[in-house]
N, C-alpha and C positions, 0 to 999 in steps of 0.2 A: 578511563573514559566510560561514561556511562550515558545510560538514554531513557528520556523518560518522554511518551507521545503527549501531546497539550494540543487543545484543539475545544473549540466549542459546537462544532457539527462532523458528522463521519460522513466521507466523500467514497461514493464510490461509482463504474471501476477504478479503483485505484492509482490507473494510467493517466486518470483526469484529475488529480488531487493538485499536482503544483508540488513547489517544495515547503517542506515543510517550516517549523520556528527556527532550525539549525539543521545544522549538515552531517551531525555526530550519526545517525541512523547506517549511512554508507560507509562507516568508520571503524565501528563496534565490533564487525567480524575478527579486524586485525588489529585491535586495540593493545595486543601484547607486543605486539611489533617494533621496531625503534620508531621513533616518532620525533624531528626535528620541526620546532618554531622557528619563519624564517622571518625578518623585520625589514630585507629588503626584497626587491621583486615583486614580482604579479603572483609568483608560487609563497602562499601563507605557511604551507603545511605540507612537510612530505614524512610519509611514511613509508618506509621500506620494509623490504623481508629481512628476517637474520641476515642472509648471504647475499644483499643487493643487489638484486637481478628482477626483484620487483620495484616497482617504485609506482607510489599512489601519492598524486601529489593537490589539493585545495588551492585554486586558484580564482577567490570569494568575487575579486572584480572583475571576472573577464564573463566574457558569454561562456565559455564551458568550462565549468566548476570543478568538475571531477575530469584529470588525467590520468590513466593509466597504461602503465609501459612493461613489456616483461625483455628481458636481453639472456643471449646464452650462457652470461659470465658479465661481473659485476661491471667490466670495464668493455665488454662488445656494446655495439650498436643495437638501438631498440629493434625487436622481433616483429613485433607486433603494437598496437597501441588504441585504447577505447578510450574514447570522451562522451562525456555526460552536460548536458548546458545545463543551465539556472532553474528551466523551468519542470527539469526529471524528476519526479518523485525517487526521494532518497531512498524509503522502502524499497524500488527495484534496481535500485542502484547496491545495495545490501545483496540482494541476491547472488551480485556478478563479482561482489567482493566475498563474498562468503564460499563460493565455488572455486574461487582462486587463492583462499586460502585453503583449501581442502586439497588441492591441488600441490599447493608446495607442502604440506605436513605427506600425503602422502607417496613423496619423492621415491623412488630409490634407482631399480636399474636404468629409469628415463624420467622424463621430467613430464607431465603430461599439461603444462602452462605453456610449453612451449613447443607442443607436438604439432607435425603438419597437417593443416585443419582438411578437413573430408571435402574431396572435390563436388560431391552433389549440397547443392544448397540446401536442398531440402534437409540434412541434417540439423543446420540453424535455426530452423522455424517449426518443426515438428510436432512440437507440443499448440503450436496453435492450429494448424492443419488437422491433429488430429480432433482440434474442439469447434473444428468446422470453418475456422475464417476462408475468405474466399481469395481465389487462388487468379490471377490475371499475369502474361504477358504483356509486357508494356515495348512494342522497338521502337519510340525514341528515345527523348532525354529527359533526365529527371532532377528533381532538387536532390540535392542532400544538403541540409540545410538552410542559413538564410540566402547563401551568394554564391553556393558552388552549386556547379551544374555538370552531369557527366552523361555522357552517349549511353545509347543500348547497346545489345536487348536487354531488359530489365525482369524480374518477376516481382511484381509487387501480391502482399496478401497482406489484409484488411479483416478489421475487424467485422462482424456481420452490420454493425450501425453507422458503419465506415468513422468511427471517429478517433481507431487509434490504427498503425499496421508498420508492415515491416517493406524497405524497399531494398535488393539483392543487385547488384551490377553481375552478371554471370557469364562476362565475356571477358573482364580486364585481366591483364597478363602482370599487370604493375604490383609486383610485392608489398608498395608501401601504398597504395591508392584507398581512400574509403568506401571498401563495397556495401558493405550493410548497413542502413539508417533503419531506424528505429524512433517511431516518431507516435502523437497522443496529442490533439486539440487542433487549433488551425491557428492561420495567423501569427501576429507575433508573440505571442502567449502559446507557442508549440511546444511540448515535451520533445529533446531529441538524443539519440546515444549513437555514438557513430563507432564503426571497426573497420579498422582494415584486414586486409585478404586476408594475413597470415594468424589472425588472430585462431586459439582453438574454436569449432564448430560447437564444443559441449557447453563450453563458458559464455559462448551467443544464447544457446537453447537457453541453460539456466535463467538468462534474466528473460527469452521472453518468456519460459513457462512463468517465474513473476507476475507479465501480465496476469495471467490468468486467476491469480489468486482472488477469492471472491471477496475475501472480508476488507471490508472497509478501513478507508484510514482516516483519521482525525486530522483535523485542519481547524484553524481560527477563520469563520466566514469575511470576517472584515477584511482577511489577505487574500483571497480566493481572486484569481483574474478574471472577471466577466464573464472571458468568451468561455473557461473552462467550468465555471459554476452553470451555466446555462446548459450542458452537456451533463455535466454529472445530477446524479440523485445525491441530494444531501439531506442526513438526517438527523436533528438537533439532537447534540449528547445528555441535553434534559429535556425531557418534555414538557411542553408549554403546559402552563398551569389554565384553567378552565377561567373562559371571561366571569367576572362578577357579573351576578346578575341587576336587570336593571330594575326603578321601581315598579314598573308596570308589572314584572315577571312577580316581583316581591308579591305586589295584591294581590295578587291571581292565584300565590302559593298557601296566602292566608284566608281568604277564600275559600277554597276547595281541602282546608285542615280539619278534617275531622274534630268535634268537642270533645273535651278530656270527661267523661264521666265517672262517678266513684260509687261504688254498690258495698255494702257492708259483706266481709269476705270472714267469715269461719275462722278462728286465729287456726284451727285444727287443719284448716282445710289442704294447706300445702305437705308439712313433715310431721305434722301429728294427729295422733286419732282423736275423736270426740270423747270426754270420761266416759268410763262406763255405769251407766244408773246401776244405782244398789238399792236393791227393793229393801221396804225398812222392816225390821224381823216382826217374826207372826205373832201373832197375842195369844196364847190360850185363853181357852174360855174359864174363867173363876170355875169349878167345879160347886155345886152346891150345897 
């Protein structure tokens, strides 16, 4: 599997780009992995680990694209479980697959995909805290996504232009419940990545430090949603070529053109010297 970015403008922050031509992007880390095409179901595409206890599975028509599942053993019950909907940018959907592949290579006396995640939240969000997003209590209730709605207290943090952040449930006791949304745009053109509690604290941080990444991603303008092109700075990946100018500019430019004039120029005068005169020899005088 391979990836090659196609785009005729760079979207940035990043968080606001949408998805991109295809989905290979969030793929690429674990592209050595087994990899089943499926012909029936809503799941197109599952990719497991060697020892299947990961499973990353493409499901193209639904609202969340990207599944992710990790189990203590190929045949226990999922541990934990992240989704990504249609509108995530694959770039940081890469991120959360790239750390979770780094994760199961570097296995041995413990499994750290499946470690139990650090009771203070603030471990999940850290990298953006520290790059100053702002930090709120929320005690009521909050979306996590289009139709679920769950009680407080909440700690939501936000980006400083509030247009992408993270939203934390930091009271629920439910193992399988989705605490963490992760969200970018408004409306229904919202970026969203949702976890549950038991998910690792390190493999949250990793994609939102993602956000933070500054360089730009490539995107085709004609696919951009509105509400998210409106938000982001986009900047054509060729620069516009300069208007022709019109005839008025024309006369004006011929006009103000200096005349070409021609003065006779020395053949010597640039690489070579002038000859040098040779006086012509002296005459004696006839003696008498």
């Amino acid at each position: 599997m391979t990836y090659t970015p196609e785009g005729d403008v760079y979207v940035s922050p990043r968080y606001l780009a949408g998805p991109d031509w295809c989905a290979d992007a969030g793929f690429v880390p674990v592209k050595h992995w087994p990899t089943v095409h499926l012909e029936h179901g809503s799941c197109q595409m599952l990719i497991t680990s060697p020892d299947q206890r990961i499973r990353i599975g493409w499901y193209g028509d639904d609202f969340d694209v990207y599944k992710i599942t990790a189990s203590e053993d190929a045949s226990s019950p999922t541990r934990w479980s992240a989704t990504f909907n249609d509108i995530f940018p694959t770039e940081i959907v890469a991120a959360f697959t790239t750390a979770l592949e780094r994760d199961w290579e570097a296995r041995k006396d413990q499994d750290p995909f499946i470690e139990a995640p650090s009771p203070h939240w603030a471990t999940r969000v850290q990298p953006l805290l520290d790059a100053g997003w702002q930090m709120q209590r929320l005690p009521g209730s909050v979306t996590l996504g289009r139709s679920s709605r769950a009680d407080g207290p909440f700690v939501e943090v936000t980006a400083p232009d509030g247009t992408a952040g993270v939203s934390i449930d930091v009271v629920s006791e439910d193992l399988d419940a989705e605490t963490v949304l992760l969200w970018a745009g408004s409306g229904w053109h919202r970026a969203e990545a949702r976890f549950t509690s038991r998910t690792p604290a390190h493999l949250i941080a990793a994609t939102t430090q993602a956000l933070l990444d500054p360089a730009p991603v490539l995107r085709y303008r004609e696919h951009l949603a509105p509400e998210l092109a409106a938000l982001a700075k986009l900047t054509p990946l060729t620069p516009p070529k300069p208007p022709a100018p019109t005839p008025l500019e024309v006369q004006r430019a011929r006009r103000h053109t200096p005349a070409i004039t021609t003065r006779s120029v020395p053949r010597w005068s640039t690489t070579s010297r002038p000859p040098t005169t040779i006086a012509p020899p002296a005459v004696r005088a006839a003696r008498r």
